[in-house]
N, CA, C and O atoms as CSV, one atom per row, in Angstrom:
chain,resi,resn,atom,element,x,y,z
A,1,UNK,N,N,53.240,-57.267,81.253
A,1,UNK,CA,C,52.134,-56.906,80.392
A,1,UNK,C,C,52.115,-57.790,79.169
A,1,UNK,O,O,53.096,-57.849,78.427
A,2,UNK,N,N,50.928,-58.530,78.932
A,2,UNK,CA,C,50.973,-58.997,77.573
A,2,UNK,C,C,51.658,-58.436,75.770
A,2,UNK,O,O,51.411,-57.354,75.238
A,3,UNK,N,N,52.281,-59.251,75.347
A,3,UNK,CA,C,52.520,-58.346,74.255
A,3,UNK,C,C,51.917,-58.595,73.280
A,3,UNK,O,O,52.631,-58.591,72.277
A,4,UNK,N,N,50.760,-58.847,73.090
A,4,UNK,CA,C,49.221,-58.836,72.199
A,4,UNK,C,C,48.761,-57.422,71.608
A,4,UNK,O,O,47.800,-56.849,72.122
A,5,UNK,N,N,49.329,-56.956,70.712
A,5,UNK,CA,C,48.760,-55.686,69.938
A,5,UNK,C,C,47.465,-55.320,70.178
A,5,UNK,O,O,47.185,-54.152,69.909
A,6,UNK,N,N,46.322,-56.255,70.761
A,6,UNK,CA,C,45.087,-55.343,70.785
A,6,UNK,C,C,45.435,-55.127,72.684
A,6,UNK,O,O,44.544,-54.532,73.291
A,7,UNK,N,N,46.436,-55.511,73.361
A,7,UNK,CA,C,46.031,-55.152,74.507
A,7,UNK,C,C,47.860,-54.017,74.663
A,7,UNK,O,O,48.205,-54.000,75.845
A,8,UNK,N,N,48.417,-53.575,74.149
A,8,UNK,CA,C,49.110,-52.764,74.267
A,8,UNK,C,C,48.738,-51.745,75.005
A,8,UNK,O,O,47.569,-51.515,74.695
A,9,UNK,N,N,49.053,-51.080,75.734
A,9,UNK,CA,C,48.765,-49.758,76.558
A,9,UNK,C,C,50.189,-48.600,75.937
A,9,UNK,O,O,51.417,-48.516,75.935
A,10,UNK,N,N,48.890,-47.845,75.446
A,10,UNK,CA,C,49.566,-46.419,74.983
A,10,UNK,C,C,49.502,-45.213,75.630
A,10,UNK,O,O,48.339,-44.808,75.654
A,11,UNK,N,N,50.294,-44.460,76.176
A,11,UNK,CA,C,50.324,-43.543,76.766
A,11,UNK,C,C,49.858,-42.300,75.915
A,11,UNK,O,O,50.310,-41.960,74.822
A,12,UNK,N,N,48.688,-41.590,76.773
A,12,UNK,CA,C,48.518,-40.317,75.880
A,12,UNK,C,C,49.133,-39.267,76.602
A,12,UNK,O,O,49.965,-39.418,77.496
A,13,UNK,N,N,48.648,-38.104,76.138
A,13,UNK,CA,C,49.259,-37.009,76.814
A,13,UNK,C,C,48.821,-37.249,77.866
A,13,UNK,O,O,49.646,-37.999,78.387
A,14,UNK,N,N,47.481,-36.975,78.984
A,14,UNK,CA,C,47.323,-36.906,79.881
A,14,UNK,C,C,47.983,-37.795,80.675
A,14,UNK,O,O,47.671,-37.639,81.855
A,15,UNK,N,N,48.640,-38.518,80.521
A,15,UNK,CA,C,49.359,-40.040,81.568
A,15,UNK,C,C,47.554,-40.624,81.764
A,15,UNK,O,O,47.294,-40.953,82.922
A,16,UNK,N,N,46.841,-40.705,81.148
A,16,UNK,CA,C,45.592,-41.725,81.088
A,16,UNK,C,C,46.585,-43.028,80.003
A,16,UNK,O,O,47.537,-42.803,79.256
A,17,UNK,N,N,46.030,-44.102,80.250
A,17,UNK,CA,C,46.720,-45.352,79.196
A,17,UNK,C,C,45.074,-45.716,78.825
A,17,UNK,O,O,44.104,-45.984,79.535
A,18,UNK,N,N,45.241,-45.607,77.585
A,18,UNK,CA,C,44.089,-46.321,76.642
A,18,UNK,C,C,44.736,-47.537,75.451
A,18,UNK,O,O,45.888,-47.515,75.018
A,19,UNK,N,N,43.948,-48.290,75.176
A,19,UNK,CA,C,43.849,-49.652,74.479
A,19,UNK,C,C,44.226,-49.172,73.102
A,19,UNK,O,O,43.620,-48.184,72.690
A,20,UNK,N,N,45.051,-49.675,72.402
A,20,UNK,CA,C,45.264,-49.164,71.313
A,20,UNK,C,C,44.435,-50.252,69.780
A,20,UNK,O,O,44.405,-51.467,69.589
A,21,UNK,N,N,43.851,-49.007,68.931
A,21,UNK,CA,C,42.724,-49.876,68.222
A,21,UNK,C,C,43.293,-50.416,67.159
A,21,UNK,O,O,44.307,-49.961,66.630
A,22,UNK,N,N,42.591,-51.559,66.730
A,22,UNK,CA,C,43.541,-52.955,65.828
A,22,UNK,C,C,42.524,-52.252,64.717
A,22,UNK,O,O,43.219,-51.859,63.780
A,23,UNK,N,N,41.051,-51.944,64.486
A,23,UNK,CA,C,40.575,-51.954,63.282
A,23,UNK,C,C,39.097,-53.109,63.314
A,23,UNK,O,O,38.814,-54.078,64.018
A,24,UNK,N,N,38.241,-52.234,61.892
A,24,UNK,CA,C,36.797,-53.066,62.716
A,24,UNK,C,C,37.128,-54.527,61.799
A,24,UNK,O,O,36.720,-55.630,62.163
A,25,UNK,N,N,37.591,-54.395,61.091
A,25,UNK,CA,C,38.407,-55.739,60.481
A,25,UNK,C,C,38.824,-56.780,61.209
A,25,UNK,O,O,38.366,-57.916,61.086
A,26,UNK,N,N,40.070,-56.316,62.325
A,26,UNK,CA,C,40.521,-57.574,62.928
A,26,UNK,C,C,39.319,-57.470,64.447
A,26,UNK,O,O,39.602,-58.088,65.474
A,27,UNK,N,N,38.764,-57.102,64.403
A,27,UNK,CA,C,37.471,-56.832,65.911
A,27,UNK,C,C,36.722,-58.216,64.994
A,27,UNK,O,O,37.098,-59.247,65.552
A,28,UNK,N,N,36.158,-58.419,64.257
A,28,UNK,CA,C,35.300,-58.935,63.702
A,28,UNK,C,C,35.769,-60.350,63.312
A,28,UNK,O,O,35.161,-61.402,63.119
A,29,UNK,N,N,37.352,-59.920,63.256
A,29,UNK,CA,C,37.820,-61.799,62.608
A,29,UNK,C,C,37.975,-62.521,64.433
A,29,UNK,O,O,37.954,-63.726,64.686
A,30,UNK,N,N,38.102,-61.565,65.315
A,30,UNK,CA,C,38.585,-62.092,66.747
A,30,UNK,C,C,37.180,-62.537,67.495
A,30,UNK,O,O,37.079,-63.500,68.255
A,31,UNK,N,N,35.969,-61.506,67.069
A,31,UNK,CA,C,35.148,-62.255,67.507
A,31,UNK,C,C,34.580,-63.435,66.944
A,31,UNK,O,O,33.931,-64.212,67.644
A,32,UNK,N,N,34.829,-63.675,65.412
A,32,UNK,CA,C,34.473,-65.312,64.727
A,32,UNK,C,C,35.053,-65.987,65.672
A,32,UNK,O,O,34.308,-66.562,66.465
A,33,UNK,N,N,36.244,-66.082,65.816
A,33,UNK,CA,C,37.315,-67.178,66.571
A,33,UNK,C,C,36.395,-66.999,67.361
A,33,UNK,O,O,35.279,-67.269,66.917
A,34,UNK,N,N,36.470,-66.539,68.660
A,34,UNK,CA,C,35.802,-66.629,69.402
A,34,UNK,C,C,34.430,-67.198,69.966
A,34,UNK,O,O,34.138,-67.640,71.077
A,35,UNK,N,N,33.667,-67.022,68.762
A,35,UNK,CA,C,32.036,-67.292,68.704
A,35,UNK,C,C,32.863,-68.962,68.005
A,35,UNK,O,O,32.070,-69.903,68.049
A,36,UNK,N,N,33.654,-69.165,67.681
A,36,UNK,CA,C,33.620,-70.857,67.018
A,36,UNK,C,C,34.254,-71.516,68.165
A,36,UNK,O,O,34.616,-72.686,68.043
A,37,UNK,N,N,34.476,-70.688,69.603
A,37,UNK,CA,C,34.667,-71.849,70.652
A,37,UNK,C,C,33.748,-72.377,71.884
A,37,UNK,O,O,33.873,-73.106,72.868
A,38,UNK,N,N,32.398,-71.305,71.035
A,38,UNK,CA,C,31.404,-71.461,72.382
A,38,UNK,C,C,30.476,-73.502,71.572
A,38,UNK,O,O,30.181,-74.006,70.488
A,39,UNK,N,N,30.435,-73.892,73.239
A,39,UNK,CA,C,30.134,-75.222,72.977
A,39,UNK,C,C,28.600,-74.825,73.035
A,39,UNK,O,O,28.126,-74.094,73.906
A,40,UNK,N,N,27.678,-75.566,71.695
A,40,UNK,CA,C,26.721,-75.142,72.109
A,40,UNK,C,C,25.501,-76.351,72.774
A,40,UNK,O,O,25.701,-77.549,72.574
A,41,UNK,N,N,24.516,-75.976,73.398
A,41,UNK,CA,C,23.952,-77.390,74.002
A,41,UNK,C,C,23.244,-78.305,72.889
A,41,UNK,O,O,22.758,-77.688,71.942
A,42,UNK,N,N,23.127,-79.729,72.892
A,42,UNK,CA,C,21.902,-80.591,72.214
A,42,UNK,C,C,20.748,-79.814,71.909
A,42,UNK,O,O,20.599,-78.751,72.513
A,43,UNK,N,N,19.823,-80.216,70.978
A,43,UNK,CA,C,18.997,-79.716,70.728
A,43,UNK,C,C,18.087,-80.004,71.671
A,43,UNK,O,O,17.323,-79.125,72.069
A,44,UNK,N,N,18.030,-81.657,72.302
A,44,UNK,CA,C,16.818,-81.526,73.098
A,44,UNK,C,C,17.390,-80.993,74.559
A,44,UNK,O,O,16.753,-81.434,75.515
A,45,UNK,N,N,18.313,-80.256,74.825
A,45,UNK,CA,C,18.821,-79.854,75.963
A,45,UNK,C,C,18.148,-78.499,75.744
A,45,UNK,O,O,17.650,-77.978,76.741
A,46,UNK,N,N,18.059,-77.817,74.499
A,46,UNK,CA,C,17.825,-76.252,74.645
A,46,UNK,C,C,16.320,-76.197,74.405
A,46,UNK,O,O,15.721,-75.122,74.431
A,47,UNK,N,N,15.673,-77.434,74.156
A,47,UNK,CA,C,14.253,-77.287,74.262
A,47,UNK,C,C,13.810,-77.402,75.701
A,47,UNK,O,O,13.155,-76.448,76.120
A,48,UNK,N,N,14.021,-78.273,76.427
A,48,UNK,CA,C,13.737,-78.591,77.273
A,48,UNK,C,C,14.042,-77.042,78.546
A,48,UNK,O,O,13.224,-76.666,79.386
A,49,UNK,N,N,15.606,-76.355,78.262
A,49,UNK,CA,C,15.448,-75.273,78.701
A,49,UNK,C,C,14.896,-74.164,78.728
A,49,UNK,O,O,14.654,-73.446,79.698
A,50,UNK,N,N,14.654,-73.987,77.469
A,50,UNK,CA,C,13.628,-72.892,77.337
A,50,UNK,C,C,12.384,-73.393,77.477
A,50,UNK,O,O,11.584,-72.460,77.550
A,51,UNK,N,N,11.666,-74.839,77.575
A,51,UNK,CA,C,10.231,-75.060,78.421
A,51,UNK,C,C,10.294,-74.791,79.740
A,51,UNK,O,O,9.210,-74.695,80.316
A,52,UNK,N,N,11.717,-74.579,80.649
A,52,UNK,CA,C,11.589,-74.596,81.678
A,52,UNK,C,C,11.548,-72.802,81.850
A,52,UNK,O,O,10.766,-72.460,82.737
A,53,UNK,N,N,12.075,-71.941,81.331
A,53,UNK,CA,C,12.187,-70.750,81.354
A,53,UNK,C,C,10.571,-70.250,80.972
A,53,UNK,O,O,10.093,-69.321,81.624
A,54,UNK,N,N,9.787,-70.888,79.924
A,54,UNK,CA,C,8.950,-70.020,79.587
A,54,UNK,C,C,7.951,-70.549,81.115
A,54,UNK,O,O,7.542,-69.688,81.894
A,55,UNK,N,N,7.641,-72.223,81.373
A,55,UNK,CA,C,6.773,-72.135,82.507
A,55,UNK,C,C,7.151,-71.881,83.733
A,55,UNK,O,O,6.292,-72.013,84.606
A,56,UNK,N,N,8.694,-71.401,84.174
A,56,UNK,CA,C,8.994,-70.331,85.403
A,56,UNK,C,C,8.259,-68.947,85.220
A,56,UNK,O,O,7.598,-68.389,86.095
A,57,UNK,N,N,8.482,-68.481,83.931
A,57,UNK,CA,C,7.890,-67.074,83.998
A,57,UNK,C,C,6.540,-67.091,83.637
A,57,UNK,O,O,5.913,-66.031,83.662
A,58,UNK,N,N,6.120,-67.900,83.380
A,58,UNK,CA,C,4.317,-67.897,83.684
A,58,UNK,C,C,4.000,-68.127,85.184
A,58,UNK,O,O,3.126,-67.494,85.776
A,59,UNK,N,N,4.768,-69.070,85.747
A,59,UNK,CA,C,4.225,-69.256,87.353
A,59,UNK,C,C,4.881,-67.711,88.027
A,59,UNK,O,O,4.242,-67.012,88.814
A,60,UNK,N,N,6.058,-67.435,87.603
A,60,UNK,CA,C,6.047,-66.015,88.365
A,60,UNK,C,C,5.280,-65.184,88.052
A,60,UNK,O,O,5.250,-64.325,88.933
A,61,UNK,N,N,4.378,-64.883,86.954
A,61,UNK,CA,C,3.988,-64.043,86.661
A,61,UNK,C,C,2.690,-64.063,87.430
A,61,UNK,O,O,2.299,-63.084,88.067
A,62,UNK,N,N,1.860,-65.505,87.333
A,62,UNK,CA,C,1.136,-65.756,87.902
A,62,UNK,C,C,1.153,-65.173,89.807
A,62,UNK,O,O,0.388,-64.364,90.330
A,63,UNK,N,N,2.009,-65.744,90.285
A,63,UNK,CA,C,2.745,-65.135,92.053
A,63,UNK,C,C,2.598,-63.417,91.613
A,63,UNK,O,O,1.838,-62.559,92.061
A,64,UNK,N,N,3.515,-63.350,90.698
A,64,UNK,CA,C,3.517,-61.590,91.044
A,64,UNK,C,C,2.576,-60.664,91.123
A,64,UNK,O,O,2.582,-59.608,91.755
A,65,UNK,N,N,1.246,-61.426,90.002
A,65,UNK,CA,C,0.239,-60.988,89.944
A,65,UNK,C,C,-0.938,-61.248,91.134
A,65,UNK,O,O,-1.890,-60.496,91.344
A,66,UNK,N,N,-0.631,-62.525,91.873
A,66,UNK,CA,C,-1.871,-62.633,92.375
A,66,UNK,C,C,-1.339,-61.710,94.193
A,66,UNK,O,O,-2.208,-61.127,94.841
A,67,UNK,N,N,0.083,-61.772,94.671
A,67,UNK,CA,C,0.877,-60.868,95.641
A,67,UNK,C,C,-0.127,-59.595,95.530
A,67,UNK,O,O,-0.959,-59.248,96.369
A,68,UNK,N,N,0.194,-58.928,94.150
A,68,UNK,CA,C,-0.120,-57.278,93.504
A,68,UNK,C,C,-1.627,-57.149,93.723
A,68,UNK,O,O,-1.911,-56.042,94.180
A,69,UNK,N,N,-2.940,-58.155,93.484
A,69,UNK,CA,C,-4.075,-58.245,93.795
A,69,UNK,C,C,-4.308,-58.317,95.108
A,69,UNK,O,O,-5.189,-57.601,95.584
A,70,UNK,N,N,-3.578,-59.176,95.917
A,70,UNK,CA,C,-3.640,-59.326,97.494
A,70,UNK,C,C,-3.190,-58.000,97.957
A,70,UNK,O,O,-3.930,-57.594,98.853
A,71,UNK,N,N,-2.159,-57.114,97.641
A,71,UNK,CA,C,-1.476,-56.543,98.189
A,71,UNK,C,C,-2.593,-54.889,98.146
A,71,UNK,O,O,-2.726,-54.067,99.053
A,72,UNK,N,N,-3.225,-54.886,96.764
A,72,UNK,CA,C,-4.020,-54.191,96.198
A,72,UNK,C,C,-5.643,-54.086,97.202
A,72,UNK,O,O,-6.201,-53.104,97.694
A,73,UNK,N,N,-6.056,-55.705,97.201
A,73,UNK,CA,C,-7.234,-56.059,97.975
A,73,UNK,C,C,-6.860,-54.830,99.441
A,73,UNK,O,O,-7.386,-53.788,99.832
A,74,UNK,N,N,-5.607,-55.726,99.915
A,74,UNK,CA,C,-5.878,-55.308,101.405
A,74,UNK,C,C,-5.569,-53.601,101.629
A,74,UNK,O,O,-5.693,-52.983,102.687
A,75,UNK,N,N,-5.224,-53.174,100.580
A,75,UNK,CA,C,-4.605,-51.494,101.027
A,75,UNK,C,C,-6.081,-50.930,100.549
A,75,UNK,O,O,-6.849,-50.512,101.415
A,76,UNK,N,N,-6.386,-50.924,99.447
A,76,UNK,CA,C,-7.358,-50.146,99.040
A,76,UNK,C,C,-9.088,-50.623,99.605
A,76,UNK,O,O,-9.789,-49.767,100.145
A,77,UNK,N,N,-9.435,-51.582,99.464
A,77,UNK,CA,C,-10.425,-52.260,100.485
A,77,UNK,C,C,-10.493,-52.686,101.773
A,77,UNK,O,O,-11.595,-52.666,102.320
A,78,UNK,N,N,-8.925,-53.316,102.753
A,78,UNK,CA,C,-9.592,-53.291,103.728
A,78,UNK,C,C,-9.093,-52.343,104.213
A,78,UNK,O,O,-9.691,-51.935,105.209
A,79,UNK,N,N,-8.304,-51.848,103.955
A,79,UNK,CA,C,-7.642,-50.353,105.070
A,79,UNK,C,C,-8.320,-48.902,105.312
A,79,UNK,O,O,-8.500,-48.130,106.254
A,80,UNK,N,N,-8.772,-49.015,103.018
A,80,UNK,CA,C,-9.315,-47.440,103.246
A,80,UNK,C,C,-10.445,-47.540,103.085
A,80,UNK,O,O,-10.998,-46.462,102.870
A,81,UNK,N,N,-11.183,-48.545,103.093
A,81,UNK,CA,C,-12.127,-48.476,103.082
A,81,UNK,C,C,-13.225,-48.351,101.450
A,81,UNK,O,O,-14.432,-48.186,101.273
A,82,UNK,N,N,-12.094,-48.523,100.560
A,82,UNK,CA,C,-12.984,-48.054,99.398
A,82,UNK,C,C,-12.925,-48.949,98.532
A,82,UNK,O,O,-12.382,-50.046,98.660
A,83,UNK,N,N,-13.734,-48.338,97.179
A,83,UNK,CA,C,-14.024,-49.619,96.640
A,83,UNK,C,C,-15.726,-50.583,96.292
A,83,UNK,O,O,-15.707,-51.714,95.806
C-alpha cells in the first residue's frame, strides 16, 4: 500500500476502509500541482479545434434534424394518413 497520507486506509468500526481526509487546504495546493502539469495546446491548435467541434455539431444537428423530419414525414403522413 502506498504510504502517501492522503491515500492511507483507515479502518472504521464497520471493517468498511475509507480515505483518510488531509484538509480543504492541502486538496487545493494538490490540485494547483496538478493543474501546472497539464500541457496545454497552441493557440492556433485550440482554434482550429473548436472550429472543428462547433461545424461537427451544426452538421449533426443539421442530420438529426432532417432524420426527425423524414422520420416525422413518413409516420404521421404517409402511414396515418394525416396531416
Amino acid at each position: 500500500m502506498p504510504e502517501d497520507k492522503a491515500e492511507q486506509v483507515v479502518k472504521s468500526g464497520n471493517n468498511v476502509p475509507s480515505l483518510q481526509r488531509e484538509g480543504l487546504f492541502a486538496y487545493f495546493r494538490n490540485s494547483w500541482f496538478e493543474f501546472k502539469k497539464v500541457v496545454w495546446p497552441a493557440r492556433d491548435d485550440a482554434v482550429k479545434m473548436t472550429i472543428f467541434v462547433i461545424v461537427f455539431v451544426a452538421v449533426l444537428s443539421a442530420f438529426i434534424y432532417a432524420v426527425d423530419t423524414a422520420v416525422s414525414w413518413l409516420f404521421f403522413d404517409f402511414l396515418l394518413k394525416r396531416g
